[in-house]
N, C-alpha and C positions, 0 to 999 in steps of 0.2 A: 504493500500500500504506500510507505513513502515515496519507491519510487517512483510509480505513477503520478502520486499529487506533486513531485519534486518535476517532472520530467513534464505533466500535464502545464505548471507553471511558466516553466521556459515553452510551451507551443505557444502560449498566451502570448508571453512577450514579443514573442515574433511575430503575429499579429497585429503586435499595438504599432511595428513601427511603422505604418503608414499615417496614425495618425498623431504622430509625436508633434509635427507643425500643424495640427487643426485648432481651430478655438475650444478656448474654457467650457466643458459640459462637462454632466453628470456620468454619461456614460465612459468620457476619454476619463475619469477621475479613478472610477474606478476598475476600467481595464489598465490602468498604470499601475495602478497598486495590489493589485492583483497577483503576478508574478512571483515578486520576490514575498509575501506575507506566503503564496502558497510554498517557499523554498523553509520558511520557520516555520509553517507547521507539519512540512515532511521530516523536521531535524525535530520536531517535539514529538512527535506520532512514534519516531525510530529513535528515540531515548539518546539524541543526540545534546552535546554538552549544552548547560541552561545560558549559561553566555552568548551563547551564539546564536541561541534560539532569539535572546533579545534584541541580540545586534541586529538581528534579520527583522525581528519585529520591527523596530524602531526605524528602521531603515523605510520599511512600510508606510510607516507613519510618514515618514520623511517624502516619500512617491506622494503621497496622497496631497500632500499641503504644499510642494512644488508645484504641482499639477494644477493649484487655482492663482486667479489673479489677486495680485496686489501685494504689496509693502509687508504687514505683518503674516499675509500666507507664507511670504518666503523666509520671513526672518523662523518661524516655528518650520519651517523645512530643514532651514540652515541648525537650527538648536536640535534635530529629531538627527539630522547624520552625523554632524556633531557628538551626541550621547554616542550612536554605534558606532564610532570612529573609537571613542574610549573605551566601550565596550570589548570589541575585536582587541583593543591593547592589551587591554584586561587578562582575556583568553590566551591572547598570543604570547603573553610575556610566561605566564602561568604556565605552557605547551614546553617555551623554550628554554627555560629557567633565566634568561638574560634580561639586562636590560638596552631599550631604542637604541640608546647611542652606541651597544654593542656591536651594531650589524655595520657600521663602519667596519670592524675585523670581519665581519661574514663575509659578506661581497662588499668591498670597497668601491668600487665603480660605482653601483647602483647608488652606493648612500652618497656620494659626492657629488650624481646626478642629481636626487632627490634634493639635498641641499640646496647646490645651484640653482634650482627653480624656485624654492621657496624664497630665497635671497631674491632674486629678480623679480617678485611678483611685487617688491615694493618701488618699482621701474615702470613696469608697464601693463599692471592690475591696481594697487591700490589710489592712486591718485584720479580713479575714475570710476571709485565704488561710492561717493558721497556719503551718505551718513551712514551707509553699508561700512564703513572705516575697518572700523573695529573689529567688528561682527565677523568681517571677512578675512581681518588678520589672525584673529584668533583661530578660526575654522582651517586656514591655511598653514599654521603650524601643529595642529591635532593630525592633520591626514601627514604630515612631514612624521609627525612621532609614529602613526600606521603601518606609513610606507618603512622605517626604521625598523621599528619593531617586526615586521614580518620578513627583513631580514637577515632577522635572529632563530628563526625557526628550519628544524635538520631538513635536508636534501627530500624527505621523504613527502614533507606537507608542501611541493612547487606548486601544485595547484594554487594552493592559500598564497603564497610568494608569488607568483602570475597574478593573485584577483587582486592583490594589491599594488602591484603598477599600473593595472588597466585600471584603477579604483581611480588614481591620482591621476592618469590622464583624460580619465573621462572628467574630473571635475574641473580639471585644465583646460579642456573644450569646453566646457558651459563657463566656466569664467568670459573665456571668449567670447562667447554666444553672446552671453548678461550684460558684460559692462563694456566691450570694444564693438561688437560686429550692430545690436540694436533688435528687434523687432522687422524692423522694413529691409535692412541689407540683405543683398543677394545669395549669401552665402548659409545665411542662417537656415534654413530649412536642413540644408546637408550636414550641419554640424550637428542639432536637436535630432540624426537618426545617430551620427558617430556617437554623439555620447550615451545615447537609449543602447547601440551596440554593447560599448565597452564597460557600461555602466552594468548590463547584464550579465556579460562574460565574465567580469569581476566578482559579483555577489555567486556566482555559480561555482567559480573557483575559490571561493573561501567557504562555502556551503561545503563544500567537497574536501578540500585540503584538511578544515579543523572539525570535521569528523561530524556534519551533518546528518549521515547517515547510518551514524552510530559507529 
């Protein structure tokens, strides 16, 4: 049964991605959230770890309140991935016995990459999040501690190591999307499927990597 509700969940998403650029409804609200809520409750149904089941939940939470318009929908979106960005640290640190800044000795490359982007994003992301300021600097060093942390974790959980690169650059194309590219620019519809893509690939490989299915 998990795997069905786990696998029935990723049919869904691939479904929704034609309507990731339509308008705010009911129905696109809750085909968005859909997916990943059906990925926590295949890892609660398969007595999968309670952390992750949250992190999944929350995450849910997080689809749902992206998914409508305005100002405080997205700030309770940003505070819902937020929570499961700590969440998954949670678990992850717990899996690997280390800590974030460890994964500099794991894979160095990666964390140096990782790094460098979060450095840069106060270049050519936060001087055009307006009173997003804050909200966004904080959110953008929680997924830096994510991506860290899950490069603290052994050779055997890659998947979870995988969902958490494509985690961070899927939220590095919606940064894009939100505060440089707009609403009316040409490019946005192509980028709201990339990040529906990698945003899925990610929660699928951390579902999977940290033991989703028991």
């Amino acid at each position: 049964m998990p795997y069905f509700i786990a696998l029935t969940g990723l049919a869904i998403a691939v479904t929704y991605l034609p309507m990731t650029d339509r308008p705010t409804g009911g129905l696109r609200s809750v085909w968005k959230t859909v997916p990943v809520a059906a990925l926590a409750l295949a890892a609660w149904i398969a007595g999968g770890p309670a952390l992750l089941v949250a992190a999944l939940f929350l995450s849910a939470l997080g689809d749902f309140a992206l998914s409508r318009d305005g100002e405080a929908a997205f700030l309770y979106g940003l505070s819902s991935f937020a929570l499961s960005h700590l969440v998954y640290i949670l678990h992850i640190l717990a899996i690997s016995g280390l800590m974030p800044w460890e994964g500099f000795a794991q894979i160095p490359l990666a964390a140096i990459v990782l790094a460098g982007i979060t450095i840069s994003t106060e270049l050519w992301l936060i001087p055009h999040t307006g009173a997003m300021k804050w909200p966004v600097r904080a959110y953008v060093l929680i997924i830096l501690t994510m991506g860290l942390s899950a490069l603290t974790l052994p050779g055997a959980a890659w998947p979870a190591i995988l969902g958490a690169g494509l985690f961070t650059l899927s939220d590095l194309i919606l940064s894009v999307e939100l505060f440089r590219l707009g609403p009316d620019h040409g490019l946005t519809a192509l980028a709201s499927k990339i990040v529906w893509i990698t945003y899925i690939a990610a929660q699928a490989g951390l579902f999977w990597g940290l033991g989703g299915l028991g």
